[in-house]
N, C-alpha and C positions, 0 to 999 in steps of 0.2 A: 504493500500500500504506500503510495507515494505519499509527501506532508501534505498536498494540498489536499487529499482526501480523509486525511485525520482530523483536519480541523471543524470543530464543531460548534455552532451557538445554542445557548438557554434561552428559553421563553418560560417566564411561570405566571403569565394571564389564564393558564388551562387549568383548574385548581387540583383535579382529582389527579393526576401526569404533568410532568414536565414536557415541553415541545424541544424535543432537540432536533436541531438542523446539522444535515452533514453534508460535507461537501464532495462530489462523486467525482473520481476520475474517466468515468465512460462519457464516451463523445456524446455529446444531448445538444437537441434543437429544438429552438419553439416555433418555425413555422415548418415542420411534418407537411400540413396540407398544400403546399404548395407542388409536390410529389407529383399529383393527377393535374394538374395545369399543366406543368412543365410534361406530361405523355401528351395531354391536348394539342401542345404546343407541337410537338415531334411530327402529331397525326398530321396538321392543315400545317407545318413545315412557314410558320410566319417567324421565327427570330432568324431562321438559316436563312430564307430569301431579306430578311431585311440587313443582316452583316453583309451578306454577300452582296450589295447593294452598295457599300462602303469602298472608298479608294483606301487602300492602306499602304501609305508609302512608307513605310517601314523595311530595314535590312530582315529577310527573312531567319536569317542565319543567326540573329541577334534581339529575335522577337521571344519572348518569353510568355506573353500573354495576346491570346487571340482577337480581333478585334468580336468574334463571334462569344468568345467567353467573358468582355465585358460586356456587350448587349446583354447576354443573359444577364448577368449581374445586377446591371442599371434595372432593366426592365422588370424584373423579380424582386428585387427591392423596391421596386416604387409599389408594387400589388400588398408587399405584405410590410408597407408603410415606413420603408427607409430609404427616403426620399434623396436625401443629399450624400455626395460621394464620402464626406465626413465618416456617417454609419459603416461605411465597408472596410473601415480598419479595424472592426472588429467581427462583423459579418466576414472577412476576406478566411479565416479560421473553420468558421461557422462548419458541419459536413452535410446538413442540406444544401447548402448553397454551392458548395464545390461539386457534390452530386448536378445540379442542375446546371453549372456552368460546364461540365463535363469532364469535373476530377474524379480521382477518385478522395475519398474521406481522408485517407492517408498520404495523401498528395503534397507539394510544397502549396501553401497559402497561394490565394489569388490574389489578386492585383491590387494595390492600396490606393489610398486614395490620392495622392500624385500621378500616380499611372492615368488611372482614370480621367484626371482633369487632363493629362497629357492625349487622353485619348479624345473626349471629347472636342477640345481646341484645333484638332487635327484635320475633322469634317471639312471637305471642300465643298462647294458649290454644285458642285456634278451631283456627288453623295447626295446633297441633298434633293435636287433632280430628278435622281432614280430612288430617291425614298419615297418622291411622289407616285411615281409610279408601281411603289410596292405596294402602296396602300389603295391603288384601284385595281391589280392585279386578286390581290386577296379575298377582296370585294368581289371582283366580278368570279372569284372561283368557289366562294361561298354559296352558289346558286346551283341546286342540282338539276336544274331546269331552268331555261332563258326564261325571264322575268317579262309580264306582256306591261307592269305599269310599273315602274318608281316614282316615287316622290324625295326630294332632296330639301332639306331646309338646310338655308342660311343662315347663320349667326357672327358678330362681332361678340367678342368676348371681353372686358376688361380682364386684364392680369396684371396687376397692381407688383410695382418691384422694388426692392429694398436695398441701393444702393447702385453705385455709379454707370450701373451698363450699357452697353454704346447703346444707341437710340430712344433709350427710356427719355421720355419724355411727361412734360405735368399736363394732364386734361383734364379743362376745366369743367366739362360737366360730373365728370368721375371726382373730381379735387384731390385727387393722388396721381403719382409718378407711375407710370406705368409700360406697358407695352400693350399693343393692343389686338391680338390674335384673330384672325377668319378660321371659323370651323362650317364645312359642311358637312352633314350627318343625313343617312336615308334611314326614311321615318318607316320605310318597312322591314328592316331587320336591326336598327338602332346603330348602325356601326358609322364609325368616322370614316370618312371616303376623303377627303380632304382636306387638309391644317395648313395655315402659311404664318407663320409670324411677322409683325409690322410695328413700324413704330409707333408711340403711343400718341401721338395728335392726327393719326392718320384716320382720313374719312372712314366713315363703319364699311361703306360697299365699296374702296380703294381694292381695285386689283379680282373683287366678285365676277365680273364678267368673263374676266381671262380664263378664271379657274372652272369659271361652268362652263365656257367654252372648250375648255382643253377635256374637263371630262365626260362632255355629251361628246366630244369628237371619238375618244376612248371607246366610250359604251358605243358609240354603233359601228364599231367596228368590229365586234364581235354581234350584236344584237341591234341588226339593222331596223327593225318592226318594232322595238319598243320605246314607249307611249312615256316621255317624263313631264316631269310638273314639280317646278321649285316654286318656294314657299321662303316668304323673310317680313321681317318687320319692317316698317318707316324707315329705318336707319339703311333699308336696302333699296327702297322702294323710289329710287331715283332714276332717270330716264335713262343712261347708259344700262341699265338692267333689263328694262322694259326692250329696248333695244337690241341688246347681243339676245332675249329671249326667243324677241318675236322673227330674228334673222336665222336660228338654228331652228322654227317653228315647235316650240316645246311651249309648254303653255305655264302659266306663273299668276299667282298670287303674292300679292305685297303689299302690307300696312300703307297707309297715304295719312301724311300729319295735315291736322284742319288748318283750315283757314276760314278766312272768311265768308268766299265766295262759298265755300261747302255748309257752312254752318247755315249761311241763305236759306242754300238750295233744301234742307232740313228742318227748318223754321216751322212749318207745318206738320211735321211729322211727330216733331219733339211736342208740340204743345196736343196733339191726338192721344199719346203717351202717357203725357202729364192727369188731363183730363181721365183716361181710362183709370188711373191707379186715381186720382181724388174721390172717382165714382167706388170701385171694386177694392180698396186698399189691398190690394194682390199687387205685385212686380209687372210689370209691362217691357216688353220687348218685341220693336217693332222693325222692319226692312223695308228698305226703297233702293232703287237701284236708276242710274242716270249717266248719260254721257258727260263728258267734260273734259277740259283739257288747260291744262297749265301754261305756263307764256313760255317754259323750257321745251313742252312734249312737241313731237314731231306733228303726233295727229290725235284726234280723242280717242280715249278710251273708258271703258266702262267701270261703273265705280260703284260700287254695294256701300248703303250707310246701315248702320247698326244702333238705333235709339233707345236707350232703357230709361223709365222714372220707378224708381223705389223709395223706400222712406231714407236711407242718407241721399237721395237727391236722383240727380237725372245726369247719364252718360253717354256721350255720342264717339262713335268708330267710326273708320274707314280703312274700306280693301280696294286695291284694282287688283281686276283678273280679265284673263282672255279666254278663260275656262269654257270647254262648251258647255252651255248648260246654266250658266253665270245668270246670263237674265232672267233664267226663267226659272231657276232657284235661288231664291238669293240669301234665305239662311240656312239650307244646306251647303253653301256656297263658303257663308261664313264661317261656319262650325267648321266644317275643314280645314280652314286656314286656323282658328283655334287651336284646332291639334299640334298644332306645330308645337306647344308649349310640351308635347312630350319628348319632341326632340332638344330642347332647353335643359333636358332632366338629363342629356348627357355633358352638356356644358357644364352643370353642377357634379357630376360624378368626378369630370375631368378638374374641376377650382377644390372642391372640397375633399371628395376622396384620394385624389391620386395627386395634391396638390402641385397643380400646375404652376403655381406661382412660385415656386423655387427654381426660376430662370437667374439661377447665380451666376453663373458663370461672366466674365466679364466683355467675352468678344459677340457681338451679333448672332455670329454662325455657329459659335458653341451652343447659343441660348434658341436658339433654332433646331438643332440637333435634340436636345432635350424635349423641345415640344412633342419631338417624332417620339421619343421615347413614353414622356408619357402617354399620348394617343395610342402607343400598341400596347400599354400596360392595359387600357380601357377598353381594346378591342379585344383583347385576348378573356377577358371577365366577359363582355359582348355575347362573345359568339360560342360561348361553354355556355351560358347561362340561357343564351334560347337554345341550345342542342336538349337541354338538360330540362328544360320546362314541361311542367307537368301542372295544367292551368285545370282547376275543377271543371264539370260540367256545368252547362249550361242549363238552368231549369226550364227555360223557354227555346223555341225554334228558332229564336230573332239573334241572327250574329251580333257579336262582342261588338264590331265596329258600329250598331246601330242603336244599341243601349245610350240611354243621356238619363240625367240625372240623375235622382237615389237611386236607378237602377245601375246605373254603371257604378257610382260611386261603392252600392252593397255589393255588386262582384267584384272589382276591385280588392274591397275590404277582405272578400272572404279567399279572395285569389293571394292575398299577401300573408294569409293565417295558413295555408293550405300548402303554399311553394314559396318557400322564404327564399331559395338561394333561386328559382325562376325568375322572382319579381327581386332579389338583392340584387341592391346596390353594394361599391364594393364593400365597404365598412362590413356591411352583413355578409360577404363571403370570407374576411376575414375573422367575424366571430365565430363563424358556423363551422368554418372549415380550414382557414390558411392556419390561423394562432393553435397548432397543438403541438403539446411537449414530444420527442422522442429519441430516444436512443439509437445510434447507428453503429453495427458492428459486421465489418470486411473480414470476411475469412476467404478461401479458396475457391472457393463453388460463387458467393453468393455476395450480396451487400443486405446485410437485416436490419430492416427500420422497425421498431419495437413502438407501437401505441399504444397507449393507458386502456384497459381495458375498462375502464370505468370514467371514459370520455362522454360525454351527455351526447352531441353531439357527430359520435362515431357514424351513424346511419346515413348523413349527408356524404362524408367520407364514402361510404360504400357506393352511396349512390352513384356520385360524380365518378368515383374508378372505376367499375362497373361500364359505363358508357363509353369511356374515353377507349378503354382497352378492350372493347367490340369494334370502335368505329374504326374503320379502314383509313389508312393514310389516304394523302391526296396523292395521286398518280404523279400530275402535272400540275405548272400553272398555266394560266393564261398570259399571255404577251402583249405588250402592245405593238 
């Protein structure tokens, strides 16, 4: 027995027993559950096509540490909450983590956190390039059959940043220093299909156009016949969008901030509104729909208003869309674009869970490189978690997407009591699953990961390996 494993502490809070702590020499880790992600990961082959994606201008002969075995690193530590390169000087030990970068437990240590910063700093321009196109590759090979509709939302992200990095800049609607990131996300499998980091006084739709253009050019190049439709708020809903939309013929929905000439055009709507709810003290919410055109737009277009009077008061909206269907629906029209707010709920997974705002690093292109890292820490929890979902039944015939109000809200509810780790978010695949103690022991034949048989727990464990070690790797990927 070595000293570090003789030394022991007292506890006498336990009155009927003493608690003594002893200190174990056998290798132990506490994120175990990260084991069945990293086979996930093997299956659909996303950290290998994204290293391999990397220029690594490195002396081969003098490389010590892979650039594929610090992506693992990075990106497995941002899942199981060890965000900055700091953590891996003493995770670089850890023998989960060397298992998953592809040591063995008994191995020399992985790369500290100098290495790493060396590594990140390194990312060229290209890298990042073709890391764009890892992440519409992955996308389009996610689909076991050509998809006949996508929807894509847009989002401007604030990422608020804490000290000197090249382009951080102060925005003054935000009133902090920031950078200010483009995510597009498809609202039918939740995954991020595109990230670009920007500096932080830059327009919310700066550069939106290029990126939908580059990835409708993508997708129908495999999936000539399919049918897309992007979705953004105000902040995107500016004519250079309306524009590259209506020239790649994909159809688009977009918030539109009031003015005057709209509030007019609504004047009679709002006080019909007002009047119903002073008669029925019920909520009112009503639709009108109108051409119009701004002194920027080329030509008019169609604009859905959205009026409510309730007791804190009375609220008007507005959408343009090119949607077919738009005029002659105009709050199913709306409620669709509403949806979008479930693509927002990945924006929040990627600032709160997997915090994105640890863009430390101090060059541009490093803090760039890291966006991509955290967006495939969030992709890889994505696309496990709908494989892996297992949504109750439905007590009625009327699909999930047509449920509103307490009905949806009650499945919902009962959908998140039912499939915690379907509908978790990461936080919750780390209580459930990544956070558990175990023991690893290398012998000849084998590597033995030892879990606590009295893990609360364990069943989600089962579940998730279970699936992962049925499902067939990917063959190939798609190309552009």
């Amino acid at each position: 027995m070595s000293i570090l494993s003789a030394q022991q502490f007292l506890f006498d809070f336990f009155e009927p027993l003493p608690v003594v702590v002893e200190v174990s020499d056998a290798p132990l880790s506490s994120d175990a559950g990260l084991l069945p992600i990293r086979q996930f990961d093997e299956r659909i082959g996303l950290t290998q096509q994204f290293a391999a994606a990397l220029n690594d201008p490195r002396t081969p002969a003098f490389t010590e540490h892979s650039f594929l075995e610090m992506v693992r690193m990075r990106i497995y530590g941002i899942l199981a909450d060890y965000e900055d390169q700091n953590d891996h000087d003493t995770l670089r030990t850890d023998s989960i983590f060397k298992l998953i970068a592809g040591r063995s437990p008994q191995a020399d240590d992985l790369a500290s956190q100098p290495t790493l910063s060396r590594f990140e700093n390194a990312i060229d321009i290209p890298s990042l390039k073709r890391l764009r196109d890892v992440f519409i590759d992955q996308f389009i090979a996610s689909f076991a059959t050509p998809p006949l509709h996508l929807t894509f939302d847009v989002d401007a992200v604030d990422d608020p940043a804490h000290g000197a990095q090249q382009l951080v800049l102060f925005h003054g609607y935000f009133e902090q220093y920031q950078y200010f990131p483009l995510i597009i996300t498809c609202a039918d499998n939740d995954q991020v299909v595109m990230i670009s980091l920007r500096h932080g006084t830059a327009h919310a739709a700066l550069g939106a156009d290029d990126d939908i253009e580059y990835l409708v050019g993508r997708l129908r190049q495999v999936w000539p016949d399919v049918h897309i439709h992007v979705r953004g708020d105000a902040g995107c809903g500016v004519p250079w969008m309306y524009d590259v939309c209506e020239r790649l013929v994909i159809d688009y929905t977009f918030g539109l901030a009031a003015n005057a000439v709209l509030q007019r055009e609504t004047e009679d709507l709002l006080a019909e509104a007002v009047g119903r709810f002073e008669q029925t003290r019920q909520p009112q919410r009503l639709f009108t729909g109108f051409w119009y055109q701004a002194g920027t737009w080329s030509a008019p277009r169609w604009v859905i208003a959205k009026v409510e009077a309730h007791a804190p008061g009375t609220n008007r909206r507005f959408i343009v869309s090119n949607r077919l269907g738009a005029r002659a629906w105009l709050e199913p029209t709306y409620d669709d674009y509403a949806r979008r707010g479930e693509s927002e709920n990945r924006n929040k997974e990627l600032k709160r869970d997997l915090a994105m705002d640890r863009l430390s690093d101090h060059r541009f292109k490093a803090n760039y490189f890291r966006l991509y890292l955290h967006a495939t820490a969030l992709n890889l929890i994505v696309r496990l978690r709908r494989e892996i979902a297992d949504p109750p039944p439905l007590e009625t015939p009327i699909p999930v997407e047509a449920l509103s109000g307490p009905e949806r809200q009650r499945y919902q509810r009962l959908r998140r009591q039912r499939d915690p780790l379907g509908e978790g978010q990461p936080w919750t695949w780390r209580t459930l699953l990544i956070k558990v103690a175990a023991s690893v022991v290398v012998s000849t034949r084998r590597v033995l990961v030892r879990l606590s048989g009295s893990w609360p727990h364990f069943r989600y464990f089962r579940q998730v390996s279970a699936h992962v070690q049925a499902r067939p790797a990917v063959a190939h990927f798609w190309t552009g």
